[in-house]
C-alpha positions in Angstrom: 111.3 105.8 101.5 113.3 106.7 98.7 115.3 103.8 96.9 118.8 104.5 96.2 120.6 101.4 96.0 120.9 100.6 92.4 121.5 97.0 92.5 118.5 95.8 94.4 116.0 97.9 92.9 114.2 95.1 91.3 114.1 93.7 94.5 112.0 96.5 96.1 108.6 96.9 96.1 107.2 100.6 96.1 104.1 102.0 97.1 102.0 105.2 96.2 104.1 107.5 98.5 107.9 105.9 97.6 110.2 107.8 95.4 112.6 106.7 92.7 114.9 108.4 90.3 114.0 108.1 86.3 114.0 110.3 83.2 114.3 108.8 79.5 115.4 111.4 76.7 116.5 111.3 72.9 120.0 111.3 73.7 120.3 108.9 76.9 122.6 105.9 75.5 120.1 103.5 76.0 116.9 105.3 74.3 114.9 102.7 72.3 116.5 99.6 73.9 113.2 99.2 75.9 111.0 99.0 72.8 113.4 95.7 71.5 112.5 92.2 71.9 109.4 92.8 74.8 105.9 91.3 75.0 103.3 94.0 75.2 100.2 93.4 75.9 97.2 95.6 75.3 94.0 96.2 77.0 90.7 97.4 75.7 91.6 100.9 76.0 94.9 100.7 74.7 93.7 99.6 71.0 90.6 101.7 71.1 93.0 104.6 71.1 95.9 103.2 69.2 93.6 102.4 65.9 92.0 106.1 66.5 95.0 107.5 66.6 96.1 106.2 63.4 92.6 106.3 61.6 92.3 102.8 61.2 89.0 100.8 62.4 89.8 98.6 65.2 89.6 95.4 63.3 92.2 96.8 60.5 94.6 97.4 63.6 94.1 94.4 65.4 94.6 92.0 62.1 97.9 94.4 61.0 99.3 95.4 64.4 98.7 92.1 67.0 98.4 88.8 68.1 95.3 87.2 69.3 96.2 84.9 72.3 94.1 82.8 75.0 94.7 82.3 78.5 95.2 78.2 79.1 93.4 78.8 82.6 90.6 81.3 82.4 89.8 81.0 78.3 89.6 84.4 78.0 91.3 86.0 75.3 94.0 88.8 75.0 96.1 90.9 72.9 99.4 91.3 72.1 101.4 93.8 70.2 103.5 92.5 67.0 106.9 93.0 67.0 108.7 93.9 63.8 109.7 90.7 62.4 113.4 91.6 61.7 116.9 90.9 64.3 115.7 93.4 67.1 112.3 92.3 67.1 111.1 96.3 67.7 108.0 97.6 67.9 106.8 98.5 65.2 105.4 102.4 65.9 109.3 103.2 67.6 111.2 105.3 65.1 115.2 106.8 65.7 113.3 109.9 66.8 111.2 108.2 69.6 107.5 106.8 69.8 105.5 107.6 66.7 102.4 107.1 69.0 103.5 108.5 72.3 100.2 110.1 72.4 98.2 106.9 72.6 101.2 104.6 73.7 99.8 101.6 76.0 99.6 101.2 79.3 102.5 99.1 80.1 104.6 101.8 78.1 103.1 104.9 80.5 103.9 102.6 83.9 107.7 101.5 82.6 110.1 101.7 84.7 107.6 100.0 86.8 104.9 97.2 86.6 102.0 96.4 89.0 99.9 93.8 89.3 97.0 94.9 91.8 97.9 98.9 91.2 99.1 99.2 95.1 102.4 97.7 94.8 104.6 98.2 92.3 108.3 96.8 91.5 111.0 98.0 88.8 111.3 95.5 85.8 114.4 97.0 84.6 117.7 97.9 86.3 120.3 100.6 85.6 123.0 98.3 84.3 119.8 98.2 81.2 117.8 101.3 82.0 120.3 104.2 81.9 117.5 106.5 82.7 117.3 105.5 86.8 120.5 106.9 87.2 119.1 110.3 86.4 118.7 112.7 89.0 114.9 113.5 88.4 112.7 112.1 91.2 109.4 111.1 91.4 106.8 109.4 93.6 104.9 106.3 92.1 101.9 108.1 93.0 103.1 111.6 90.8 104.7 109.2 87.7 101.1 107.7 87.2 99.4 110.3 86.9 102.2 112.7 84.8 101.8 109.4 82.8 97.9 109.5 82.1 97.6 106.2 83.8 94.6 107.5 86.1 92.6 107.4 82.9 93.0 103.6 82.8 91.8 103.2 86.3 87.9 103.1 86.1 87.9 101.1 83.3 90.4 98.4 85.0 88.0 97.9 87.7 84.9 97.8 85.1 86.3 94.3 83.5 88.5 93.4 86.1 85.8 91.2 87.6 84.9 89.7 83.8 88.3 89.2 82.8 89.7 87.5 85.6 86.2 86.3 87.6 86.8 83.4 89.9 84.1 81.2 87.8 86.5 81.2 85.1 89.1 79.6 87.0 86.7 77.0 88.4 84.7 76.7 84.7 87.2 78.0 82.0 85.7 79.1 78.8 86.3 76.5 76.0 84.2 77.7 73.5 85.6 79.1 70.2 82.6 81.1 69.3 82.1 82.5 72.9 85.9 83.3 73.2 85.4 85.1 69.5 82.7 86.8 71.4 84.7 87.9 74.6 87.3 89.3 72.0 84.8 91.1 70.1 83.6 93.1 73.1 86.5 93.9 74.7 89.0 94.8 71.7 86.9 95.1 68.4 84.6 98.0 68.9 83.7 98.3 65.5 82.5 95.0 64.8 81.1 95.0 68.7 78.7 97.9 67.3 77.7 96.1 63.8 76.9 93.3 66.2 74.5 95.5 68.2 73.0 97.9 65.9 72.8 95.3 62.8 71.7 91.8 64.2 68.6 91.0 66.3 70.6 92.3 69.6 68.0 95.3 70.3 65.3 93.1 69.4 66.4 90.4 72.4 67.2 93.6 75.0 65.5 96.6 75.8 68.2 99.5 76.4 67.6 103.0 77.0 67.7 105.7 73.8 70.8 107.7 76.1 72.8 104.6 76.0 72.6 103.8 72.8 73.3 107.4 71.6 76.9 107.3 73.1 77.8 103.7 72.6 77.0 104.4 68.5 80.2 106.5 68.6 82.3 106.7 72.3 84.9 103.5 72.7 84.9 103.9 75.9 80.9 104.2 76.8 80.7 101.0 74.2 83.4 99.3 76.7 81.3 99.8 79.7 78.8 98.9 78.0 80.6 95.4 76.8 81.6 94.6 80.4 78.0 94.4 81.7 76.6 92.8 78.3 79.9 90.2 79.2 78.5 90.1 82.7 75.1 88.7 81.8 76.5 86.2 78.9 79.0 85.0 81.8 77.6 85.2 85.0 73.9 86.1 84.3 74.1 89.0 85.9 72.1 91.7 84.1 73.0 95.2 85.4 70.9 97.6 82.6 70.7 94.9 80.3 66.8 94.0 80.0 66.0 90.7 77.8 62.8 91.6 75.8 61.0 88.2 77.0 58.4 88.9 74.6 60.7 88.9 72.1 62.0 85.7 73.2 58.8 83.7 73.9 58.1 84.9 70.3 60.9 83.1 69.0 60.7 80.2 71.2 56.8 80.2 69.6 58.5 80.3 66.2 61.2 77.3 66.6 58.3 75.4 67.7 56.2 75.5 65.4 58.6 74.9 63.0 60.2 71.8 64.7 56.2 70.5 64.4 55.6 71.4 60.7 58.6 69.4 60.2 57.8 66.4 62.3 
């Protein structure tokens, strides 16, 4: 199905196989207009690539580039880019000449002119009275733009935390919890401080995990993100996957506060 009429485009809803017309270029009158006055948010991937692109740890871009948020219904935390604090509230890595970050621009940047919320359908959030860039001739399927966009990259690790960051428990049972929500935010968007927090507190000590996984999580964001859904997983949901608590360990410390609670009684 190919979608021609201009005025009910945001109407539509497009599948894998439909086509639409879009191209965005320096020149196009409107170029930059869609980088004014939007909320973006980020996912885990997004900042682990934004702060490397720019050389920054992830907890220097996430204090000078975003805005820590939490969902009202779920208690799980998220992530929002922060606009340029001036009339056009901009973002603040667009430039006259384009995207200063284009390489590692977010996800909801790759998709646009579209947006998804399950990844099968998709509808336009723009039309060409503000996007002068779907009246251009160049087609594409929804199925071609993703992955001309790099948004196949995204997919795995979607499906990885999809079940942690939108689990049915957390509807029923929302997280409350300032220092467990700190903790969620840790894992998914602060790698560096999620790997201080592993290799520099007790962490190894209360679970046993293999010498290969630890090699790649020391310096791969994305094997550390794997890694912090099933670590979520078992905080959340008890559900171990590789994780194996050291019960040793454990009954050693429960020894420990023992004894200690009866010295003092």
């Amino acid at each position: 199905m190919k979608i021609n009429d201009e005025h009910s485009l945001k109407e539509r809803v497009l599948t894998w196989d439909d086509t639409f017309n879009f191209r965005c270029y320096r020149g196009i009158d409107c170029f930059n207009s869609c980088c004014r006055d939007v909320t973006i948010f980020l996912n885990p991937l997004d900042v682990a690539r934004l702060r490397k692109l720019l050389g920054m740890t992830s907890t220097e871009f996430l204090e000078q580039y975003t805005v820590r948020l939490v969902s009202d219904r779920t208690g799980i935390p998220a992530v929002v880019l922060k606009m340029r604090d001036d009339a056009t509230k901009s973002c603040p890595f667009v430039q006259e000449e384009g995207c200063r970050v284009y390489e590692a621009r977010p996800y909801s940047c790759r998709l646009y002119p579209l947006d998804t919320e399950e990844g099968v359908e998709y509808r336009f959030i723009v039309d060409p009275e503000t996007c002068h860039g779907l009246r251009e001739s160049q087609e594409w399927t929804v199925e071609r733009w993703r992955r001309e966009q790099g948004l196949y990259d995204y997919d795995d690790i979607d499906h990885d935390l999809k079940d942690v960051m939108s689990a049915e428990q957390l509807w029923e049972s929302p997280i409350r919890n300032p220092r467990m929500q700190d903790m969620i935010y840790m894992a998914l968007y602060d790698p560096d401080r999620f790997r201080e927090f592993i290799f520099n507190t007790s962490f190894l000590k209360k679970f046993r995990v293999d010498e290969d996984i630890l090699q790649k999580i020391r310096t791969d964001d994305l094997a550390l993100l794997y890694f912090a859904g099933q670590w979520l997983r078992f905080s959340l949901f008890g559900k171990k996957g590789f994780l194996k608590l050291d019960k040793e360990y454990l009954e050693r410390k429960k020894g420990e506060v023992l004894k200690g609670a009866g010295s003092k009684g």
